[in-house]
N, C-alpha and C positions, 0 to 999 in steps of 0.2 A: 516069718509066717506069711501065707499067701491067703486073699482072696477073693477063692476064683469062680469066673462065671459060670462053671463048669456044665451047670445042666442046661447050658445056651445048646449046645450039642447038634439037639433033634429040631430046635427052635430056627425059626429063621430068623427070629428078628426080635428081642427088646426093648421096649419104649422106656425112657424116663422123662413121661407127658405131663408138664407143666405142675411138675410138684419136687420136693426137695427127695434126696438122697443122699446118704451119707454110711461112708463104707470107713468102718472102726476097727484098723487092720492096719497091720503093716505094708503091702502093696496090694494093690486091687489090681489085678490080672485079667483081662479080656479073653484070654485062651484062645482065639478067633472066633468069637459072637460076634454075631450082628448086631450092634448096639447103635440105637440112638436119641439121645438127647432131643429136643424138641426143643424151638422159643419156649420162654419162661422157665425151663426146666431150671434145677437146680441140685449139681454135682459138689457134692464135697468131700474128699477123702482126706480122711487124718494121717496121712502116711507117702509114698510114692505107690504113683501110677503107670503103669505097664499094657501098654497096645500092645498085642503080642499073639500069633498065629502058634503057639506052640502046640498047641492039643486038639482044637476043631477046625483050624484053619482052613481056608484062606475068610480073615473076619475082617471087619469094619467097623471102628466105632464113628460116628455122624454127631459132632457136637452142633447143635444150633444153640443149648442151651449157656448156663453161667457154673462152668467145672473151676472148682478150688483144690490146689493139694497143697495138704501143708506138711511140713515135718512132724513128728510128733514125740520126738525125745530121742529115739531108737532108729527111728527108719526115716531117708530124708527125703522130702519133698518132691523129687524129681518128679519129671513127666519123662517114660521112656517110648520111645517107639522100635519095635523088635519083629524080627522073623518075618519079614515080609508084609506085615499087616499093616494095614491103612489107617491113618487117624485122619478125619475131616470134615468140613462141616464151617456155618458162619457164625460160631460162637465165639465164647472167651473163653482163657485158658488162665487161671492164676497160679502162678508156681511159687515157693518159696527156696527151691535150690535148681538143681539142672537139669536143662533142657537137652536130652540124649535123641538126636533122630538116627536109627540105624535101618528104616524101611522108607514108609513114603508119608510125608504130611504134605496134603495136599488143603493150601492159607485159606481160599474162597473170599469171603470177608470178614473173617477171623482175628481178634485179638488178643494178641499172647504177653502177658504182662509179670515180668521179673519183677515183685516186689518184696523179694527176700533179704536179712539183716547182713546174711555173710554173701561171702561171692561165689556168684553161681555163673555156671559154665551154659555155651553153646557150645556143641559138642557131638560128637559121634565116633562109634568104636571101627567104622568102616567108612568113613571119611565121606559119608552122605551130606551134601550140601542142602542147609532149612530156607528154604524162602518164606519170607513169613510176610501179611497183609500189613497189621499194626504191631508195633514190637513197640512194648512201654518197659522202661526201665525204671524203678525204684527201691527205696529203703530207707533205712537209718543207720545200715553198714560206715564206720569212717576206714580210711586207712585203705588196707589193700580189701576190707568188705565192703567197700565203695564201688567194686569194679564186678563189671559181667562180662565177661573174659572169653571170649572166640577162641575155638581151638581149632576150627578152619574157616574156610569164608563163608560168607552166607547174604543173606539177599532181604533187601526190605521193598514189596512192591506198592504200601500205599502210604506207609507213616513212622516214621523210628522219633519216638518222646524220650528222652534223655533224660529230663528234669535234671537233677544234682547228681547225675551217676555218671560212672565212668565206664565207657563200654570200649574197653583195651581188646582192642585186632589184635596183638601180638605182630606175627608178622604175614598177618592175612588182611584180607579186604572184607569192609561191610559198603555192599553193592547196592546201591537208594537206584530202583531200576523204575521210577517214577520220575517222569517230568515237571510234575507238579513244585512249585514253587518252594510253597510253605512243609515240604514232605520231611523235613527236619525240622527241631525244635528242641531248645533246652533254658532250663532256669536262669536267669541273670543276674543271680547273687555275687556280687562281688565283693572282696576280701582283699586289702592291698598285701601281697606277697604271698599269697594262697589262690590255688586256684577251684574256688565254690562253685562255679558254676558245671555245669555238665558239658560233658567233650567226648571225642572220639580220640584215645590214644594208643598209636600204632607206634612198632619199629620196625626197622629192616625194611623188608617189601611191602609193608603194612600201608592200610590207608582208610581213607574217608571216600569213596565214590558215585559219582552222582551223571546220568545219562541228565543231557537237557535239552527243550524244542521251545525256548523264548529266548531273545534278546534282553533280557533282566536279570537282577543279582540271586546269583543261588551259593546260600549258606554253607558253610564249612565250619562246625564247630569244634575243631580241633584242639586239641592240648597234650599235657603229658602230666602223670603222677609217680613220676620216677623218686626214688630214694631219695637223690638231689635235691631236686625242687620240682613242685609244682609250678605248673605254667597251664594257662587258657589265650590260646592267640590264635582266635578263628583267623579264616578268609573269604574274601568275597569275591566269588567270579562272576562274572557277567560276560555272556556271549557275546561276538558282533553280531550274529544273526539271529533266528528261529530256527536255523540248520542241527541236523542231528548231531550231536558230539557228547563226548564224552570227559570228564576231568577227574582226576584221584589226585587228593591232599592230604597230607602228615605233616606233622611238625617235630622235628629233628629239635631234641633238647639238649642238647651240646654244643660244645664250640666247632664249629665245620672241619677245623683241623684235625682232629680226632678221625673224620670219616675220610682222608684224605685231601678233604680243600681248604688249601690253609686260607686263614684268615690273612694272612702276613705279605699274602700276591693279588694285589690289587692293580687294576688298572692304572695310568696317569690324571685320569678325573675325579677319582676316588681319596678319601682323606683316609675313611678307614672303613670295616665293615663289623657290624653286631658279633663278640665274643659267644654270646648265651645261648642261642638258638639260630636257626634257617627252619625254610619250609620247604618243602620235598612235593613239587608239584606237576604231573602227567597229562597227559591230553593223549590216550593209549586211540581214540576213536573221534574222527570228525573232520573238517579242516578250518571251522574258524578261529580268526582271533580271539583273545577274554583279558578283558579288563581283569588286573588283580589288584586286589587291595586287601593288605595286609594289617592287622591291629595289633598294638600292643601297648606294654603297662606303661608311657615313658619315666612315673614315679618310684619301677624297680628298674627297667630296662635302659634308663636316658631316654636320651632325645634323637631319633634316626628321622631322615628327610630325603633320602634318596633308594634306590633298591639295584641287587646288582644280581647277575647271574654265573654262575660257574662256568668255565669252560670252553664261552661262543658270545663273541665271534673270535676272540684270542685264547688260547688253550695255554691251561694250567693258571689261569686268572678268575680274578672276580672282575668281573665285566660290568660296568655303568649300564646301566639300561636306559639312558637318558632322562628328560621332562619327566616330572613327577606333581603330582599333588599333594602334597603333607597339610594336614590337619589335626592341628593339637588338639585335644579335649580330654575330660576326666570321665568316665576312668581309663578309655582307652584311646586312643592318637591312631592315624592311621596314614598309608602312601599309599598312593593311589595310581597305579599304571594301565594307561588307560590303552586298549585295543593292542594287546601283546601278544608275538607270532611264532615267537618262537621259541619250542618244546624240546630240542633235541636234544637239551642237557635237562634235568631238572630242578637241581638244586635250586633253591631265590634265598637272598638274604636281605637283609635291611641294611642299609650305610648311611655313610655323610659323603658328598663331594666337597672337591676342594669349592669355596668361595670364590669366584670370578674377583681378578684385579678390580679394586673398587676405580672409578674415576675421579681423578683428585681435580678439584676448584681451588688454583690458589690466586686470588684475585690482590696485585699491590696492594700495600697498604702503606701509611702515612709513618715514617719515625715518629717516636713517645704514643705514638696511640699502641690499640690494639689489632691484630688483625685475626677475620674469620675464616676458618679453612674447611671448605666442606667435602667429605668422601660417600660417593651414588653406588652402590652394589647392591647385594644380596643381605637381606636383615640380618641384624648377629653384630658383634663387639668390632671395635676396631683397636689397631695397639698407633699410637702416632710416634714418629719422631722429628723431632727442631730443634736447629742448629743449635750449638753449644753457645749461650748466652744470651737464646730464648727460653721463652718458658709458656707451659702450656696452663693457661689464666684456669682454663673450664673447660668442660667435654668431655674429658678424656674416658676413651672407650665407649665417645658414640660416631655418628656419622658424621659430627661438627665438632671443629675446637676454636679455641681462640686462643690465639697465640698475642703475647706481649714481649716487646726486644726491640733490636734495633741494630741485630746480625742481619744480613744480608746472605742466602745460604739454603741449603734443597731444604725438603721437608719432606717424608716419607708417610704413609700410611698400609697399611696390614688387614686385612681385614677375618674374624675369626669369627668362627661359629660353631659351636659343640666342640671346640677344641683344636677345629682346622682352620688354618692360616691359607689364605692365596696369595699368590705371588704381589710381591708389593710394589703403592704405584708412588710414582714423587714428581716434583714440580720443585721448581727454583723462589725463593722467596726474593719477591725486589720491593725495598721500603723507599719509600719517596723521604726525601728533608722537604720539610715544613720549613717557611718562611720564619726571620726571625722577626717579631713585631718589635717597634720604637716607635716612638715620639716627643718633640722639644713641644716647650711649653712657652708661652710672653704672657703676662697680663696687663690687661691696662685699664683706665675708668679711676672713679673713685674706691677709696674702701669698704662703699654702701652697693656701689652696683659695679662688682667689679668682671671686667669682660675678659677669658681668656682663650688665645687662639693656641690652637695644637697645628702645628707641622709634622708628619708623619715622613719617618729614618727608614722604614722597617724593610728587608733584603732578602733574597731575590726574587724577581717573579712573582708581586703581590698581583693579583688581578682583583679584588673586590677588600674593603673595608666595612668593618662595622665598628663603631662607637656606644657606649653606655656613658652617661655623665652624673649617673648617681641620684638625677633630682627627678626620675622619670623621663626625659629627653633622651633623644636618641639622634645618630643619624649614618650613613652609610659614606659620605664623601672622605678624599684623603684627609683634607685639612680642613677641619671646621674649628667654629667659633662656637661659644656658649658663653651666656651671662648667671653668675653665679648670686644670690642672695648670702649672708650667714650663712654659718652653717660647714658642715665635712661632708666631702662628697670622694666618691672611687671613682674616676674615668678609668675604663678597660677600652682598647683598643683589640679587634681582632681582626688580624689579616689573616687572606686565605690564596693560595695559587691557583694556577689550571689545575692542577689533577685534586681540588680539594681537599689538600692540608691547609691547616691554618696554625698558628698560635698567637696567643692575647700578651700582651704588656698591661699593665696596671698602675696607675697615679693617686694619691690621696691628696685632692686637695681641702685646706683647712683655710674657711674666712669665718675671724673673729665674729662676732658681737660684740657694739659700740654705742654709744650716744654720747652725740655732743650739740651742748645746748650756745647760740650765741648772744653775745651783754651787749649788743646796739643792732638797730637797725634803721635803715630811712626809706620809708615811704613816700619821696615824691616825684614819683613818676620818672624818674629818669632810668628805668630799668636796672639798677643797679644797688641792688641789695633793697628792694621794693618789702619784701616782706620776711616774717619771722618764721623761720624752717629749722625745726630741729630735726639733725639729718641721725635716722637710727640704723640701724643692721639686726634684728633677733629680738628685737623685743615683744613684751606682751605686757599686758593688765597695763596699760597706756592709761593717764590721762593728766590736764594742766588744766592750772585755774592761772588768771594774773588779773593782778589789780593794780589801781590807781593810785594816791599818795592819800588820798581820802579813807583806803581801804576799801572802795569800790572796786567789784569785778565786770572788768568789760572785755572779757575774753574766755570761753574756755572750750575745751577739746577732748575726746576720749580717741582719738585716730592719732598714730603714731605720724600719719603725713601733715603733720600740722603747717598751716601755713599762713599764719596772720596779718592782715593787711594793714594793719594800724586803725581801723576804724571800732565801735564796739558795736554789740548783737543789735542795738536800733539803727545799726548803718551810721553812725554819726563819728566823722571823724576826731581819732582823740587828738589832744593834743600834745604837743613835745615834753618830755621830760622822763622821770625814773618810774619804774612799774615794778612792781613785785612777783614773782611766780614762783607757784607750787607744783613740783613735776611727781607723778608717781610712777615708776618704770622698772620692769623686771627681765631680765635675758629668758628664750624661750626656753632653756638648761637649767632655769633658776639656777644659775651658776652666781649671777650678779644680782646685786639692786639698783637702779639707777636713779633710786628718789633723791632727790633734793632742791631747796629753796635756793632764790636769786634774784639778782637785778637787774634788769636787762632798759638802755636808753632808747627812747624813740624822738628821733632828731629828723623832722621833716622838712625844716627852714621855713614853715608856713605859719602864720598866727592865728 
């Protein structure tokens, strides 16, 4: 059931000035009145709406106001435009199903807003193309009611809002005939292996296109909602110039061989190129260059670091397109090819190149050590190999190893990245022999202070020595001396050659701990055997008394260097005969005790 403006007829002209209206009907029919809406007005129809010269034609409906149509169980939503008549005006247009132009809408500063739950069509039964001012896409449709669906091309001159909808070209064009920058826009919900956000998803000759007049990045929010899988993998072009041009973008969601470019012919600088998808991009008008930069998932897609084009400058290949910028990030990664010229083929994919021969450092190294081997390329894994009866200590699968052996023999390196290997580079291993250290030993002195010289054996080629002797002393010459106390000591000798290797020799030497006390002495003055010295090695808790035959003490000492003159503590010399002494003495190992009593004679020949 229709209804219709009918008794517009005689009228020239209908206002709906600044107040609500609401037509409770199946389609509200303009029949060709002259109808117009006004700012603030307010249009609602519970049904589909029909522009339509069918009865008093030639009419005009003038929206400046705020027009609603909604479905209302029976009759759907649509906004039609029919038979020649004119819909126009700088209002809004709310629709909840399909937009049909088969006359003329003519956008002004108009916006026309899809926010129906199923999918609704642009469309026309006479293949009239809709330019529209602001085209807003929404809903709560999922699935295939997520999408608003072209059924030819159509044109947006000031604003296409996306939000979370999918506005599938099929295999037509949505023509953004604005230069403005920001003239695209959509949700940025992301989903890892879904793609939530809003896109333009075309096939065939379908596209995303956008006319530009700056040198800056203009948006491509392109994806696909195919059976398969969902994908969101905008692009970003940027002109060289502010020159007039033009670019069209789709994203092909399949593997390129399907559309006849295989994956499987790639150029010699190429490792491999993306199975999953390519993107399909045009330059139909203009002449500059455009930076492309393409994003993607790499936690569904890997990890791609290069981009290649179909066909040019070698045909029937994927072609390297050289320098690239790659930048990991979450949630999308991108490569970035910066001032790109060339359109004649369209295809672009994502790849890897081969990894440049890394530069192998193999710097000599010493026998029994270890040596460091380092490979300078392109970031990414390395595979090493050395010689049979080396062995790789640490590193492995970075740009450094260390090798331990004492084969003489190449050493190769690999270098890989996402899977690609480059050609491998090697270097000859040459390990030096290390000198062999020696050294004879002599001692000599008494038991208490005993002196030992080292003579250094050690072959061939020593140019420098170093010494340890255990007691803190050191010293650097061939053959040195040291005097040794008690005690166990290590002397390490380390020789080293010109091209510094070295190896160490090691000795233990071991002097007891001793005390020995002597039973006579003579004090007079003829320098021989003048006083009483008990000679020790390692002792502690020292100390002596001695006495007289009275049982007087005229002597006593806590110092293990004792040395007794024969005189007592007043200075007065004693006299000749038997003494008695008390020794109390421990080794520094408390291994020993050395206490004990005795008799010791003092025979001066003086009276």
């Amino acid at each position: 059931m229709r209804k219709n403006i009918t008794t517009l007829a005689a009228l020239p002209l209908m206002f709906f000035a600044a107040l609500s209206f609401t037509a409770k009907a199946q389609i509200l029919f303009s029949n060709g009145a002259l109808v117009h809406a006004t700012p603030g007005a307010i249009v609602q129809v519970n049904g589909g709406f029909q522009d339509d010269n069918a009865v008093a034609g030639p009419g005009t409906w003038t929206n400046d106001g705020d027009m609603t149509v909604t479905s209302n169980g029976t009759w759907l939503g649509n906004i039609h435009i029919s038979n020649t008549a004119i819909l126009q005006g700088n209002g809004k247009y709310h629709l909840d199903q399909d937009w049909i132009n088969d006359a003329t809408f003519i956008d002004g500063n108009s916006t026309v807003d899809m926010y129906g739950n199923l999918k609704e069509l642009i469309t026309s039964n006479n293949a009239t193309v809709t330019t529209f001012d602001t085209l807003i896409l929404r809903g709560a449709g999922v699935g295939a009611n997520r999408r608003k669906q072209q059924t030819l091309d159509a044109n947006v001159d000031h604003y296409l809002e996306l939000n979370d909808r999918v506005l599938f070209t099929a295999g037509h064009t949505m023509f953004i005939t604005t230069t403005t920058l920001a003239a695209v826009s959509n949700a940025a919900v992301y989903t890892k292996g879904s793609a939530t956000e809003g896109f333009v998803y075309s096939v065939g000759a379908g596209s995303l296109s956008r006319v530009t007049a700056n040198a800056s990045a203009y948006y491509y929010p392109v994806g696909a909602d195919s059976a398969a899988i969902q994908r969101y993998r905008k692009v970003m072009l940027t002109p060289a110039t502010a020159g007039a041009n033009t670019y069209n973008v789709r994203l092909a969601n399949n593997d390129a061989t399907n559309d006849g470019d295989s994956i499987g012919l790639i150029d010699t600088n190429l490792c491999k190129v993306n199975p999953l998808f390519y993107h399909v991009i045009n330059h139909p008008a203009g002449a500059d260059n455009a930076s492309i930069d393409i994003f993607y998932d790499a936690s569904v897609d890997g990890i791609w670091t290069a981009m290649a084009q179909w066909n040019t400058p070698t045909l029937a290949l994927w072609n390297d397109m050289g320098a690239v910028a790659y930048t990991p990030a979450v949630p999308y990664s991108d490569v970035l090819k910066n001032l790109w010229g060339n359109f004649t083929t369209n295809p672009f994919i994502l790849g890897n190149d081969k990894p440049v021969a890394p530069t192998l450092s193999c710097a000599p190294y010493c026998a029994g050590t270890q040596g460091t081997f380092t490979a300078k390329a392109d970031s990414g894994g390395y595979v090493w190999t050395v010689p049979v009866g080396d062995t790789i200590e640490s590193g492995n699968g970075t740009g450094s190893v260390t090798v331990g052996g004492n084969v003489t023999g190449p050493i190769t390196v690999v270098n890989s990245l996402t899977g690609c290997s480059s050609k491998p580079a090697s270097c000859v291993i040459t390990i030096i022999p290390a000198p062999i250290a020696g050294f004879d030993t002599v001692s000599s002195g008494s038991p208490f202070r005993t002196t030992y010289n080292f003579t250094d054996t050690s072959k061939p080629g020593v140019t420098s020595w170093f010494w340890t002797f255990g007691n803190g002393d050191s010293s650097n010459v061939a053959n040195p001396g040291q005097m040794f106390a008690a005690g166990t000591y290590t002397v390490t000798e380390t020789v080293t050659n010109a091209a510094g290797c070295s190896s160490s020799k090691s000795e233990v030497i071991d002097i007891p701990d001793e005390i020995i006390v002597p039973n006579v002495f003579t004090p007079n003055g003829d320098g021989m055997n003048d006083v009483f010295t008990i000679n020790t090695t390692g002792v502690k808790n020292f100390s002596i008394e001695i006495f007289n035959r009275w049982g007087e003490k005229v002597f006593e000492s806590e110092s293990p260097m004792i040395s007794w003159d024969g005189r007592t503590s007043a200075g007065v010399r004693a006299s000749d005969g038997t003494y008695y002494y008390i020794l109390k003495a421990t080794s520094l190992d408390n291994s020993h005790n050395w206490s004990q009593n005795g008799y010791l004679q003092l025979i001066s020949g003086q009276q």
